[in-house]
C-alpha positions in Angstrom: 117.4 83.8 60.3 118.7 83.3 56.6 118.0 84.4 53.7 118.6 83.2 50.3 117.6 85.6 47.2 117.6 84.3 43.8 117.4 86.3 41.1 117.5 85.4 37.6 120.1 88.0 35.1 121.1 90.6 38.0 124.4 90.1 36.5 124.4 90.1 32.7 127.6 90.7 30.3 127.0 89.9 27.0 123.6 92.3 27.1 124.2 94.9 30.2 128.0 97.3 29.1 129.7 99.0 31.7 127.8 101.9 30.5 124.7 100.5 31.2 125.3 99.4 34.9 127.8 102.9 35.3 124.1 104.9 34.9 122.9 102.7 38.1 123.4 104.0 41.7 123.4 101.1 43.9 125.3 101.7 46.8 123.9 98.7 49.3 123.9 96.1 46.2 127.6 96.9 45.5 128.5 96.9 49.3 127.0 93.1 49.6 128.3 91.9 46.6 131.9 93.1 47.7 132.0 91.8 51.1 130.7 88.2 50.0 132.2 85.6 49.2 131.9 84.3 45.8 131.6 80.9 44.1 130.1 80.1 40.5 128.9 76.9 38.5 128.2 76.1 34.8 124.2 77.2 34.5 121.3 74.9 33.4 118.8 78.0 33.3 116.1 79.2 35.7 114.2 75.7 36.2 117.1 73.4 36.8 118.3 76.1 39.1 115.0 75.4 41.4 114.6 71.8 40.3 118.3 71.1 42.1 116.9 73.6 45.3 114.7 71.6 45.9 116.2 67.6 45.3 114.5 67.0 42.2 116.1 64.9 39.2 116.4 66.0 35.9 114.7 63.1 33.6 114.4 63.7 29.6 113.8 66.8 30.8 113.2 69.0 34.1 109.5 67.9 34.7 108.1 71.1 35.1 105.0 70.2 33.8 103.7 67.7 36.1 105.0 70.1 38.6 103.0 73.4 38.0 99.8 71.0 37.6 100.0 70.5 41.0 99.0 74.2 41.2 97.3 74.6 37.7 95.0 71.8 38.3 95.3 69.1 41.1 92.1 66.9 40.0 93.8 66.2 36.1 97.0 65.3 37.8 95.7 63.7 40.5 93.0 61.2 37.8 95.8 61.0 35.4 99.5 59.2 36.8 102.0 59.1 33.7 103.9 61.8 32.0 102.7 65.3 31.1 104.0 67.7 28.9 103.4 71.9 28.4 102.6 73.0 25.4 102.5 77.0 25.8 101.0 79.1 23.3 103.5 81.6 21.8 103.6 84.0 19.1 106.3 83.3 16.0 108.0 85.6 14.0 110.1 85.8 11.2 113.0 88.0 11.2 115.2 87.0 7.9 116.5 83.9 8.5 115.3 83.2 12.5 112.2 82.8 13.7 111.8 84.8 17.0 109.5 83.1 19.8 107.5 85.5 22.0 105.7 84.0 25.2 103.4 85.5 27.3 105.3 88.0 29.2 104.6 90.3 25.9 100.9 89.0 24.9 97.8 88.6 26.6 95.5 85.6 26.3 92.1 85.0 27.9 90.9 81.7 29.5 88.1 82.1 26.7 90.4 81.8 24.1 92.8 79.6 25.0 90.0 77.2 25.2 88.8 78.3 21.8 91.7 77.3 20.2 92.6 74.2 22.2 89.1 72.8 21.1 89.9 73.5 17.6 93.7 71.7 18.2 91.6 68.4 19.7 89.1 68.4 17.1 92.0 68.3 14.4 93.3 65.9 15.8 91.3 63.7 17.7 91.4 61.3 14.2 95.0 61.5 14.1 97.4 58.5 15.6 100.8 58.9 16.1 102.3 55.5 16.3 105.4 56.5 17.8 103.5 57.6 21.2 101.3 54.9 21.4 100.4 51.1 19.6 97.4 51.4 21.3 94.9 52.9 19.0 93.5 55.7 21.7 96.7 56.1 23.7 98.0 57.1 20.4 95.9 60.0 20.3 96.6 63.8 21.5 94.4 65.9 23.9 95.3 69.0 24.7 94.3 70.8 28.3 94.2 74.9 28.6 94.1 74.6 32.6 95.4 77.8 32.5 95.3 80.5 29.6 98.9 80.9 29.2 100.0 77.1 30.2 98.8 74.3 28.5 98.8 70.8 28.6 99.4 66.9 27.6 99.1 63.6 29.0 101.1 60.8 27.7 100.6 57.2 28.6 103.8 56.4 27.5 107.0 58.4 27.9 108.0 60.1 24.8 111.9 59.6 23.4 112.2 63.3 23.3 114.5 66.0 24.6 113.2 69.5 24.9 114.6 73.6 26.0 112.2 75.2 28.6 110.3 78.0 26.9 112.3 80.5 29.3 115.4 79.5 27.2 114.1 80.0 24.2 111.5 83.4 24.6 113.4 86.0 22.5 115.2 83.8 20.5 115.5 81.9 17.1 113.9 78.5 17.9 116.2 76.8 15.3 118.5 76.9 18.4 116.2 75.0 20.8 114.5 72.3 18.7 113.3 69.3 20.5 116.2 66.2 20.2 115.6 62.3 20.7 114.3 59.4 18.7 111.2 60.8 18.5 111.4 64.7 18.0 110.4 64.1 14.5 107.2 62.8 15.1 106.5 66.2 17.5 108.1 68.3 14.8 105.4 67.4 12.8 103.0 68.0 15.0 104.2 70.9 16.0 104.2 72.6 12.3 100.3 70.9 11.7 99.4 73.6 14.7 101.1 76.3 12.8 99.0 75.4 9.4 95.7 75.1 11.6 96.8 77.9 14.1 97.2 80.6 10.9 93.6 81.2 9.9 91.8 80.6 13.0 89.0 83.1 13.3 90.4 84.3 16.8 93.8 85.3 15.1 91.9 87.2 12.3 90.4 89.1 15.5 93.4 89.7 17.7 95.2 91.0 14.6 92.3 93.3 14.1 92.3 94.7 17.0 96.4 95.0 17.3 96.9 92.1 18.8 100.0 89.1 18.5 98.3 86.0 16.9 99.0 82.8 19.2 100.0 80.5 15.7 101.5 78.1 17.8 102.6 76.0 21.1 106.1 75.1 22.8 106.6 71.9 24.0 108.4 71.8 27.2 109.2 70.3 30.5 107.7 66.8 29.9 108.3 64.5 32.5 107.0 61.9 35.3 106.1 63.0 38.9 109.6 63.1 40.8 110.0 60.2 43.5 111.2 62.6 46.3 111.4 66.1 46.9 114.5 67.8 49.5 114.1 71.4 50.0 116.5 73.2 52.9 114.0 76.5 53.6 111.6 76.4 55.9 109.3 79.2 53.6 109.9 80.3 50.2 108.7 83.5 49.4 107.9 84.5 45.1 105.6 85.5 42.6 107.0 83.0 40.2 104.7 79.8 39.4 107.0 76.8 39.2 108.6 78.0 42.6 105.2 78.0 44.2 104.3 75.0 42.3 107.5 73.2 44.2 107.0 74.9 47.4 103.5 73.7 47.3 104.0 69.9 46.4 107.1 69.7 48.8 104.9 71.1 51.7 106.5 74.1 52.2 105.3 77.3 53.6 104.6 79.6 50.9 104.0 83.8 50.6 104.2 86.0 47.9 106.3 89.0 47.2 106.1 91.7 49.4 107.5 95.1 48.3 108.7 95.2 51.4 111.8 93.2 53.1 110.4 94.1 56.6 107.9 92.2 56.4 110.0 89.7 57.9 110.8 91.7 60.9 106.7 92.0 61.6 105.7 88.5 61.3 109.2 88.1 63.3 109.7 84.4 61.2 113.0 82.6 62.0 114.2 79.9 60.1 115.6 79.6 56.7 113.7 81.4 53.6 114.0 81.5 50.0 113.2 84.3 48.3 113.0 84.6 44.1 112.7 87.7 42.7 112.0 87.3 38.7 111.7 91.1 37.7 114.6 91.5 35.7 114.8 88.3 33.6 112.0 88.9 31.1 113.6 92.7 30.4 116.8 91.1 29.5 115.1 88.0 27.4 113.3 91.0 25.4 116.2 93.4 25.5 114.3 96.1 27.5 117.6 97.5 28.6 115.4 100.6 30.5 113.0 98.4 32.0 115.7 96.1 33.5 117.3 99.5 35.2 114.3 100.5 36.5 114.1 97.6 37.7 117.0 96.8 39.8 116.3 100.6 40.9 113.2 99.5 42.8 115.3 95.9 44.1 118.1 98.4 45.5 115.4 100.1 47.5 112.9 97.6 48.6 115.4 94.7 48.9 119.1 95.7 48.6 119.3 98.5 51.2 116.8 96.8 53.7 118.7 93.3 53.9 122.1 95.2 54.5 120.5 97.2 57.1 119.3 93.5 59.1 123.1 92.5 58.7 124.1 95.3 60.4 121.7 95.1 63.1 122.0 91.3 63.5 118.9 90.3 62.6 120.0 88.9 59.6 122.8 85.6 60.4 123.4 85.6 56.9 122.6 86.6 53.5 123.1 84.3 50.1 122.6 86.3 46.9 122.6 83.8 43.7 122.2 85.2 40.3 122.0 82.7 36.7 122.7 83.9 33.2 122.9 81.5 30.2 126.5 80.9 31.1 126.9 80.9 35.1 125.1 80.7 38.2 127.0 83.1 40.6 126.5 83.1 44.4 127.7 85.6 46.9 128.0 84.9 50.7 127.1 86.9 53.2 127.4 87.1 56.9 127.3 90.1 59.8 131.4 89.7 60.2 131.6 90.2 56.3 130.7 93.6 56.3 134.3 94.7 58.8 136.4 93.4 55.3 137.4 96.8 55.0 139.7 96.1 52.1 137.1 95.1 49.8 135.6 97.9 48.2 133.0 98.5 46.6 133.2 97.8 42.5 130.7 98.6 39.6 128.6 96.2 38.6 129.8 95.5 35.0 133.2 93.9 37.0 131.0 90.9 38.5 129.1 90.6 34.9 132.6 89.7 33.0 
């Protein structure tokens, strides 16, 4: 058996100092990382990572949208071929001269409301044409979808001119880095600041404010594409909590479980064959700086991951372990097979030296 475990910022420089990962006992993390053999590549982010796992072309974009609607909601993507686009509700801030996006890692919004305030978006503009999408008087027209509270929707007819960052790049960030590029970014510009205007004294804000809450005043388009011609995954099961890896493992027909705390898991349902396993616990702590959270964090991996995959090396019931970790900069993949672990000259190092 194989196992390949992806997971997103377990090495990051410019945010994690030697201090930080010096404060971290991880004794079976350090011993795999050291006997592996490394390689590294220029990263494209957390999408493009799985997108290329599993054969699929980048377009415009990574079409994550279409993708996730295969999970979010088969019948819309199933009546409508064509291109589709998220549109995520997100909280903006301004912080001197930035505005800082927040997703939904850090608010909460019900299916209720999301549909509250899409109906208000389609209502504002279910008279407005945008001649750039469409000549055709309806076709021209936007309608937006809350499938699900936090991921929204569009369907194009036509496929947009337009160049966009996924909203993991961008969550934590000034979004004066990530606008949207292409011939017609303009035209969703605009849109995109008449849903801040209408967004801004809606009724539900003036209530989630009330009560403490981060008003949704407006949406992130992402991910637009077509549905890919092919899909060419290696694993024979993929095994994750995250929704875009289920949504691949699911349209490319691939057995699917979710996280277990466990590693052993494995060893009870005694499954050979070659898994993929994406563990997405640290990421958000390090988009949102939550330096304590991302220790604890790779605390719990060391024990419920970490220890128990170096112990099925050692035992041979594990033929060979793949560790790949992205940042904004690199993707970084370490090698590991039963033989690795009698390189006796490679010590163990501190963490902070594979960061760098």
């Amino acid at each position: 058996m194989s196992v390949h475990i992806f997971i997103p910022d377990l090495l990051r420089s410019e945010l994690l100092t030697p201090e930080i990962y010096r404060e971290l006992s991880l004794p079976a993390l350090e011993t795999l990382l050291a006997k592996g053999s490394f390689s590294d590549e220029k990263s494209q982010g957390t999408e493009a990572w799985l997108c290329s796992a599993f054969g699929v072309v980048k377009q415009n974009d990574w079409p994550v949208a279409i993708i996730t609607l295969q999970v979010d909601g088969a019948k819309e993507a199933q009546a409508k071929d064509g291109y589709w686009l998220r549109a995520d509700p997100v909280h903006l801030r301004i912080e001197r001269n930035d505005i800082i996006l927040a997703d939904s890692q850090i608010f909460e919004i019900s299916i209720d409301e999301a549909n509250q305030f899409v109906s208000a978006l389609n209502y504002h503009f279910s008279n407005n044409r945008y001649h750039s999408l469409s000549s055709d008087t309806e076709q021209g027209k936007i309608f937006f979808q809350s499938i699900h509270s936090d991921r929204w929707y569009l369907h194009l007819a036509h496929v947009p001119n337009l160049m966009t960052c996924s909203l993991d790049e961008v969550a934590g960030k000034d979004i004066n880095d990530f606008m949207p590029s292409g011939a017609d970014s303009m035209t969703w510009n605009n849109i995109s600041n008449e849903i801040q205007m209408l967004l801004h004294e809606h009724p539900l804000n003036q209530a989630r404010e009330a009560r403490g809450e981060l008003p949704i005043n407006s949406v992130w388009f992402w991910g637009g594409g077509i549905m890919p011609q092919s899909f060419n995954c290696p694993y024979t099961h993929i095994w994750s909590n995250d929704t875009f890896c289920r949504s691949l493992a699911s349209i490319s027909g691939i057995n699917y479980n979710t996280l277990s705390d466990y590693v052993d898991k494995w060893s009870q349902l005694a499954i050979s064959g070659s898994h993929l396993v994406m563990i997405n616990t640290l990421h958000g702590r390090v988009q949102y700086e939550d330096i304590h959270g991302w220790q604890e964090s790779i605390k719990n991996l060391e024990v419920n991951w970490f220890a128990p995959l170096l112990l099925s090396l050692k035992n041979g019931e594990l033929d060979q372990l793949i560790i790949t970790t992205t940042d904004q900069n690199r993707v970084k993949n370490f090698s590991i097979v039963s033989n690795s672990l009698w390189k006796f000259w490679r010590t163990n190092k501190s963490l902070s030296i594979y960061a760098d």
